[in-house]
C-alpha positions as CSV (number, residue, x, y, z in Angstrom):
1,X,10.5,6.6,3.4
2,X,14.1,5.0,4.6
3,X,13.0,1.7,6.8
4,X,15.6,-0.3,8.7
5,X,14.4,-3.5,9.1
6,X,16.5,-6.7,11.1
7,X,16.8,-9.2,8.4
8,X,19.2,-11.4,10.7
9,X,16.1,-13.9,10.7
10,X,17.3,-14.6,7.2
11,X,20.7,-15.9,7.8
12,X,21.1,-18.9,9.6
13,X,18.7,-21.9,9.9
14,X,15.5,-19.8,10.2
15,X,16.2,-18.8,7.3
16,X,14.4,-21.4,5.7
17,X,12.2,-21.6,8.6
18,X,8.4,-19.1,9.4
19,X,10.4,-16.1,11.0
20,X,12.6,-16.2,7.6
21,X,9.9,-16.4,5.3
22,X,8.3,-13.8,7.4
23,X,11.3,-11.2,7.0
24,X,11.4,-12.1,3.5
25,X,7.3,-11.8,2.6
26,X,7.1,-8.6,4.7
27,X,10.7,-6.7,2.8
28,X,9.3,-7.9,-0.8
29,X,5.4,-6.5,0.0
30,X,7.1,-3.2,1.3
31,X,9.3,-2.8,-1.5
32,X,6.1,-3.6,-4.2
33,X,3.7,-1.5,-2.5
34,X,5.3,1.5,-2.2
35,X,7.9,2.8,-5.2
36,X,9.3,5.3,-3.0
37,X,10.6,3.2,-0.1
38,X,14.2,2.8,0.8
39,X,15.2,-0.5,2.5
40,X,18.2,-0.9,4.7
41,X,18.2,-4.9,5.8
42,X,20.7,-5.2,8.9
43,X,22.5,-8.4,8.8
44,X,24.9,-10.2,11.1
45,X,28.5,-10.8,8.4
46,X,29.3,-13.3,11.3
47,X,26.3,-15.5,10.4
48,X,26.3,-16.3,6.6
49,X,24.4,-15.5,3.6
50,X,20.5,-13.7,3.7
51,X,18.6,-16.5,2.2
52,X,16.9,-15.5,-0.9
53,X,16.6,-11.8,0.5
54,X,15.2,-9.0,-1.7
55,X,17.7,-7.2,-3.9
56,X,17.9,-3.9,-6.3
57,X,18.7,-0.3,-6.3
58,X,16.2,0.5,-3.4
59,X,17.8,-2.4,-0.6
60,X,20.9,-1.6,1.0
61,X,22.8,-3.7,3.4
62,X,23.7,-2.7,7.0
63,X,26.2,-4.8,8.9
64,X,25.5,-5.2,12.6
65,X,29.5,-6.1,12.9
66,X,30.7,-7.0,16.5
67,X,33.2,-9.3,18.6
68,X,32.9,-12.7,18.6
69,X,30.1,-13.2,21.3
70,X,26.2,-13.3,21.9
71,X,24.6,-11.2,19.3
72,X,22.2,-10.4,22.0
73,X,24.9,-8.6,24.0
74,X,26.4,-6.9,21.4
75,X,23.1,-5.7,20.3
76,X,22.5,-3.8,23.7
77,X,26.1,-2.2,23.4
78,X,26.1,-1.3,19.9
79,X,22.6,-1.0,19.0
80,X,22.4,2.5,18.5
81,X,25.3,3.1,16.7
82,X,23.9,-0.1,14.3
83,X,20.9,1.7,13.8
84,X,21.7,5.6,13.5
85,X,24.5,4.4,10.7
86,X,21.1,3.0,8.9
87,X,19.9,6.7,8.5
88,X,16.6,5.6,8.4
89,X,13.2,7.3,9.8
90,X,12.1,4.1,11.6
91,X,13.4,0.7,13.0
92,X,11.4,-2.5,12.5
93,X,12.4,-5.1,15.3
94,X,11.3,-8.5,13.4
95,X,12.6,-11.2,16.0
96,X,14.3,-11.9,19.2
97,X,17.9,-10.1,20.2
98,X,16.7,-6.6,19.2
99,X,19.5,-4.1,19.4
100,X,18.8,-1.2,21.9
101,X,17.6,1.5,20.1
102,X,18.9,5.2,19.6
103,X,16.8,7.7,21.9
104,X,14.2,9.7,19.9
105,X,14.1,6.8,16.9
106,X,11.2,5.3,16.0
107,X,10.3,1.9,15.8
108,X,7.9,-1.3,16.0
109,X,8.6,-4.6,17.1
110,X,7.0,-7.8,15.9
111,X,6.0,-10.8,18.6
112,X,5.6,-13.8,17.3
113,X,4.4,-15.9,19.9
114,X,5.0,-16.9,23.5
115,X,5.6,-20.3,23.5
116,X,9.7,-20.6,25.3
117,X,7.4,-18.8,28.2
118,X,4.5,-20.8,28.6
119,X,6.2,-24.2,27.9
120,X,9.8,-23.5,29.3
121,X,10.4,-27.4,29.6
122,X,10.6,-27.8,25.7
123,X,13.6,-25.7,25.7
124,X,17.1,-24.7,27.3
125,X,17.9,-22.6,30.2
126,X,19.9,-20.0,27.8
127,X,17.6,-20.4,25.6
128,X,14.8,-19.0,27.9
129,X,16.7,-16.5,29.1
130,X,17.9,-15.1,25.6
131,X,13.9,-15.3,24.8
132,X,12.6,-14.1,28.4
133,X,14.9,-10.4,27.9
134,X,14.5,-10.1,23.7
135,X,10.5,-10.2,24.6
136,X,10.7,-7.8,27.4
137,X,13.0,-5.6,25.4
138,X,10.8,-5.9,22.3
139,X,7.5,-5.2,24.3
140,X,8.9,-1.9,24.7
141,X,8.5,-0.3,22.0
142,X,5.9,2.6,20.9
143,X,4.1,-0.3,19.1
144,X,4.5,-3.9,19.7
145,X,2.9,-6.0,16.1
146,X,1.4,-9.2,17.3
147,X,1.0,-11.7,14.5
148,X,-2.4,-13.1,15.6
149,X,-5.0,-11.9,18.1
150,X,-4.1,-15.0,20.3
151,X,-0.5,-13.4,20.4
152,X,-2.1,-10.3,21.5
153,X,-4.4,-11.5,24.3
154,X,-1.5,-13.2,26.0
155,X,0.8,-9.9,26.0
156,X,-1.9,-8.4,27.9
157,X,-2.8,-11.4,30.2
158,X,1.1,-12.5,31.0
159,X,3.3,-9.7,30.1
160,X,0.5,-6.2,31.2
161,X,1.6,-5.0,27.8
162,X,-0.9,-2.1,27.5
163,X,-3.9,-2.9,24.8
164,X,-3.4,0.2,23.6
165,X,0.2,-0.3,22.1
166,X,-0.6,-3.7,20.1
167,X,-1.0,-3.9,16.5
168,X,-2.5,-7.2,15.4
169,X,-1.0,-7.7,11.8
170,X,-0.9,-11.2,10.4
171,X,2.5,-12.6,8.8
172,X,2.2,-12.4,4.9
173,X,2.5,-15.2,2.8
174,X,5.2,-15.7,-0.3
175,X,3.5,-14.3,-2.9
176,X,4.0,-17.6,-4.9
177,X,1.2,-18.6,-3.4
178,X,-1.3,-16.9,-5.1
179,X,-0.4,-17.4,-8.4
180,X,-2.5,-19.0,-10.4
181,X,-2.2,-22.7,-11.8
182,X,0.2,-24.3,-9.0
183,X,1.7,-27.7,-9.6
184,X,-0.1,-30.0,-7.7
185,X,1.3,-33.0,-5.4
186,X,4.7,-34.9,-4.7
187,X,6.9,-36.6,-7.2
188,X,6.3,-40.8,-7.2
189,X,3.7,-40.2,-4.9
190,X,-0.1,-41.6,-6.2
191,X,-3.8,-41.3,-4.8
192,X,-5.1,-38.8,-1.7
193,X,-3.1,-38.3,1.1
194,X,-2.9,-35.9,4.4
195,X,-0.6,-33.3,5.2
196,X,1.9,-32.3,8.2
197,X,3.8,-29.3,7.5
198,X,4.8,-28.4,10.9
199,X,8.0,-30.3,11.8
200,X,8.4,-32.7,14.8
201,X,8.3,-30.8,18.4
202,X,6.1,-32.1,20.3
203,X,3.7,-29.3,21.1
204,X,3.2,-30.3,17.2
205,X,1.0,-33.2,18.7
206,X,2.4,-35.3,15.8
207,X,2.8,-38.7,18.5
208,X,0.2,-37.7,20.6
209,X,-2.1,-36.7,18.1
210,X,-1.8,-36.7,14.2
211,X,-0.6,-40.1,14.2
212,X,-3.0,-42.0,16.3
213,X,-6.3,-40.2,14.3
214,X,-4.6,-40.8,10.9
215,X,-4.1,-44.5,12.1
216,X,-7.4,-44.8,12.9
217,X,-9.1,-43.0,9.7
218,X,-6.4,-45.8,7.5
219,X,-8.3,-48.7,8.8
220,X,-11.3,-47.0,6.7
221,X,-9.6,-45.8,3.8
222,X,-7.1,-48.1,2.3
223,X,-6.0,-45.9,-0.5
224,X,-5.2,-42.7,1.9
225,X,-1.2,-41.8,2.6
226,X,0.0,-39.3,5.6
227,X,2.8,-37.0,4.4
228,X,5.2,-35.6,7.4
229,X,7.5,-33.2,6.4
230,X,10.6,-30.9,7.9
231,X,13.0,-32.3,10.8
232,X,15.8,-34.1,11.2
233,X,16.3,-37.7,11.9
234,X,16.3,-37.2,15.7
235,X,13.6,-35.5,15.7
236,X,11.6,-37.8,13.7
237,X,12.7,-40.7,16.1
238,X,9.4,-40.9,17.7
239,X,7.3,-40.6,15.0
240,X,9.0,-43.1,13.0
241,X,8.7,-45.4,16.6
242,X,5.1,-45.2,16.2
243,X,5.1,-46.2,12.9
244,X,7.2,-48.9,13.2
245,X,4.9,-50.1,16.1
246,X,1.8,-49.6,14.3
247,X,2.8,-50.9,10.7
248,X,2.0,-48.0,8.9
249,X,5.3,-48.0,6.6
250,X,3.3,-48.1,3.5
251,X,1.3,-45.2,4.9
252,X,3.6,-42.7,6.2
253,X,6.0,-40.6,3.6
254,X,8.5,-38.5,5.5
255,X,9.8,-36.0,2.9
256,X,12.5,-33.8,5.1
257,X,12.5,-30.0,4.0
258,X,10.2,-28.7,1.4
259,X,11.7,-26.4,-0.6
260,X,9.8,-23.8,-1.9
261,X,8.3,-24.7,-4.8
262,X,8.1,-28.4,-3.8
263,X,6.5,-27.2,-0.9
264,X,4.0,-25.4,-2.7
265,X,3.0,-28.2,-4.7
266,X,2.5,-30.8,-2.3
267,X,0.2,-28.2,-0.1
268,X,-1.8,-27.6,-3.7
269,X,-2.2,-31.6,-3.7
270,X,-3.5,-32.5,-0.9
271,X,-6.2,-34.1,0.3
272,X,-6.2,-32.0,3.2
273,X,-3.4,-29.9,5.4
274,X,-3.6,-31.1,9.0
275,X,-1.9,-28.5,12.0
276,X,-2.4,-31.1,15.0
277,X,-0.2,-28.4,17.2
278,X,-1.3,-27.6,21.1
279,X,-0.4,-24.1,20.5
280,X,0.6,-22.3,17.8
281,X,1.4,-18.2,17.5
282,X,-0.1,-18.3,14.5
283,X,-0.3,-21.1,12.1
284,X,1.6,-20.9,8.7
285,X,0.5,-23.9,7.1
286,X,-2.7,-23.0,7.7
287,X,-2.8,-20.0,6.1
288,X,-1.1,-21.5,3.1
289,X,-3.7,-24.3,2.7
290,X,-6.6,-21.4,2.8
291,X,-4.1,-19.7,0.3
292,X,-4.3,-23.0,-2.3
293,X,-8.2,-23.5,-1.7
294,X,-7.2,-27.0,0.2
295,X,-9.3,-28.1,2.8
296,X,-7.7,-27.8,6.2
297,X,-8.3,-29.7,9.7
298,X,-7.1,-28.1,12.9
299,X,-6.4,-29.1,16.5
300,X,-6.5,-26.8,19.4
301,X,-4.7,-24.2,18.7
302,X,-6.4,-21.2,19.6
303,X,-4.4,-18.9,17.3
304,X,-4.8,-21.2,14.1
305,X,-8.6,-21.8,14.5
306,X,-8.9,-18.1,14.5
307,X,-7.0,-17.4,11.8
308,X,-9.3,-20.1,9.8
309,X,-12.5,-19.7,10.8
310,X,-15.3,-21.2,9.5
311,X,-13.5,-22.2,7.0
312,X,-11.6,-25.5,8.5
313,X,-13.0,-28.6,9.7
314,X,-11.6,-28.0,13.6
315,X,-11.7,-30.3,16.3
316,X,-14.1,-30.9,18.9
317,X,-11.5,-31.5,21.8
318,X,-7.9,-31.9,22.7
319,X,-8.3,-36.2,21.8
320,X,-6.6,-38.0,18.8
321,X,-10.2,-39.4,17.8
322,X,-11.3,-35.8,18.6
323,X,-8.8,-35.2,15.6
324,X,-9.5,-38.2,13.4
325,X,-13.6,-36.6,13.0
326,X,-11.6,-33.2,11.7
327,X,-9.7,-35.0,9.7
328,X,-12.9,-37.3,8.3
329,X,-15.0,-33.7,8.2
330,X,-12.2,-31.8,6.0
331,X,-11.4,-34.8,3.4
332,X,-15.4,-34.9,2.5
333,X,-15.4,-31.2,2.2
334,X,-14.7,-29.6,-1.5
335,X,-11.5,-29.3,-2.9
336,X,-9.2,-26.3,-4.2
337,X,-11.3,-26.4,-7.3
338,X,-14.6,-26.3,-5.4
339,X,-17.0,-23.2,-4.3
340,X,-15.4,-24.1,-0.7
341,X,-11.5,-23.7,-2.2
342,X,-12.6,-20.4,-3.8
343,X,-14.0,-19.1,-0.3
344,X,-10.6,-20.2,1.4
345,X,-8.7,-18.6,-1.0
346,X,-11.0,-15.4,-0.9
347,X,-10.4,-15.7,3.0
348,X,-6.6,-15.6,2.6
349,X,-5.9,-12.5,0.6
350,X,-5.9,-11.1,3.8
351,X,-2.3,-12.5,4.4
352,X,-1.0,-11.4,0.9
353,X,2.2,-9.5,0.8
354,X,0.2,-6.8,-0.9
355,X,-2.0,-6.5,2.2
356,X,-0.3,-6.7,4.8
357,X,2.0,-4.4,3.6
358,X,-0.9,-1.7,3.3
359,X,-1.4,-2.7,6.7
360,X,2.2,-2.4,8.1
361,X,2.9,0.8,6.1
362,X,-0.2,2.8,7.8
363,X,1.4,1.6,10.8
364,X,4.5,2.9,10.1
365,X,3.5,6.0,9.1
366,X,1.5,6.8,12.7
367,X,4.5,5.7,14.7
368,X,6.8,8.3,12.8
369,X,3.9,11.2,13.4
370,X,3.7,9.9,17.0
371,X,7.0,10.7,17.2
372,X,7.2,13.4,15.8
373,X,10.1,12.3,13.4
């Protein structure tokens, strides 16, 4: 099988970012699973280097080349002849600004979540309107891949894309994390502390939220350190406010971007992960966490609590003390080296490259019958 598959997610700053590590999980599973694929990554040569994309004798580069201008435009000019140059038997669609695609070729687009629509506030006017036509463009196609089951109920509910059509197929994670041994917490850093991996926007709930139930839970444990990581200074602006109000210098660690394998490493050695987020399309560092064995607390995202289970301490209600018991209930719950960590790890070889590649392969395969291709 020849697969085209938009690997523009991988230039740029999501590159380093969930859609980027998606691209990049999803291309490497693909290309281990089955020996006989053929992958043709289009890129943007306007937008920089693929970060850390796959390479070898089976991956081929397709450039999506244009005028200076909206790749989102260009894309709905050009998109066919993009595509039928990739001379492959289906298209993967893996973000927003799919190209319009050639008459007659298969393809499968991937939905991430919903979140410019529902909370149009927390971002731009072009940047709703960019996401408001990519989604309705994506939602067209034959099969339409929603990342958790959350994703999928609200393409029914707000969009009437037909049941029928959607796939629910979880992101995979780096297969890094499954290896065995992982180096376990954060340089110069000593004794248990909790973990934010989700970056600063507030539908994060890190002001509204993390921060008031982790102040509350260091007036009972002296010893215990919050780690907040990603953002830039601007964006941490309010966090660090309510630190600075609240005294908690000695208690709050902000790291800036994790790379990978420091990333890895201060997920493996933590006390616990907390995702404090309102809504979430599916929950990455949750999934990681379960991936380490690490115990896990989670707010009210309906996507994330899904995706965990029984398996996180979750709370009871949209409150910051609602979070603070979540937090207490998943720091006095077993470690990665527990009988719990093995069951969250057991729980999260369902979002190994491996499997969802088996998944995402069948998936291809019926869309190309369907077709008739």
């Amino acid at each position: 099988m020849r697969l085209l598959l938009d690997a523009r997610p991988l230039q740029g700053p999501t590159g380093a970012r969930g859609v980027g590590g998606y691209v990049r999980a999803l291309a490497n599973g693909l290309l281990l699973s089955e020996p006989a694929l053929e992958l043709v990554l289009l890129f943007d040569p306007r937008a920089g280097e693929l970060l850390a994309a796959p390479t070898g004798p089976r991956v081929h580069l397709l450039a999506a080349g244009g005028p200076p201008g909206p790749a989102i435009v260009w894309g709905r000019l050009l998109g066919p002849r993009w595509l039928r140059r990739g001379q492959a038997r289906l298209w993967h669609a893996t973000f927003l600004a799919a190209p319009r695609v050639p008459a007659g070729m298969p393809w499968v687009a991937t939905i991430h979540d919903l979140i410019p629509l529902r909370h149009p506030r927390r971002f731009t006017r072009r940047q709703r309107i960019v996401f408001s036509r990519s989604l309705r463009w994506a939602c067209a196609a034959p099969r339409v891949i929603a990342v958790s089951h959350a994703t999928a109920s609200q393409l029914d509910r707000e969009l009437g894309v037909d049941p029928r059509r959607v796939v629910v197929i979880p992101p995979p994670l780096e297969a890094e994390l499954y290896e065995a041994a992982p180096d376990r917490g954060i340089e110069g850093l000593d004794g248990p502390y909790v973990i934010h991996l989700g970056g600063f926007d507030p539908l994060k709930g890190v002001v509204t939220r993390l921060l008031p139930a982790f102040a509350e839970l260091a007036q009972e444990q002296a010893g215990l350190r919050l780690v907040l990581t990603g953002g830039t200074r601007a964006a941490q602006a309010p966090a660090r406010a309510f630190v600075e109000q609240h005294r908690l210098h000695d208690k709050v660690l902000f790291t800036g971007q994790l790379e990978a394998p420091a990333r890895r490493a201060a997920i493996a050695g933590a006390a616990v992960v907390a995702v404090s987020s309102d809504e979430e399309g599916f929950g990455l560092p949750a999934a990681e966490a379960l991936a380490l064995g690490v115990p896990l607390a989670v707010g009210p995202a309906r996507a994330t609590r899904k995706l965990a289970g029984n398996l996180a301490a979750l709370s009871t209600d949209d409150s910051a003390p609602g979070f603070a018991r979540a937090l207490r209930q998943a720091l006095a719950s077993g470690g990665p080296d527990s009988p719990e960590g093995s069951a969250r790890r057991r729980h999260a070889r369902q979002f190994s490259p491996a499997e969802v590649a088996r998944r995402m392969l069948a998936l291809y395969s019926a869309v190309i019958e369907e077709a008739g291709a």
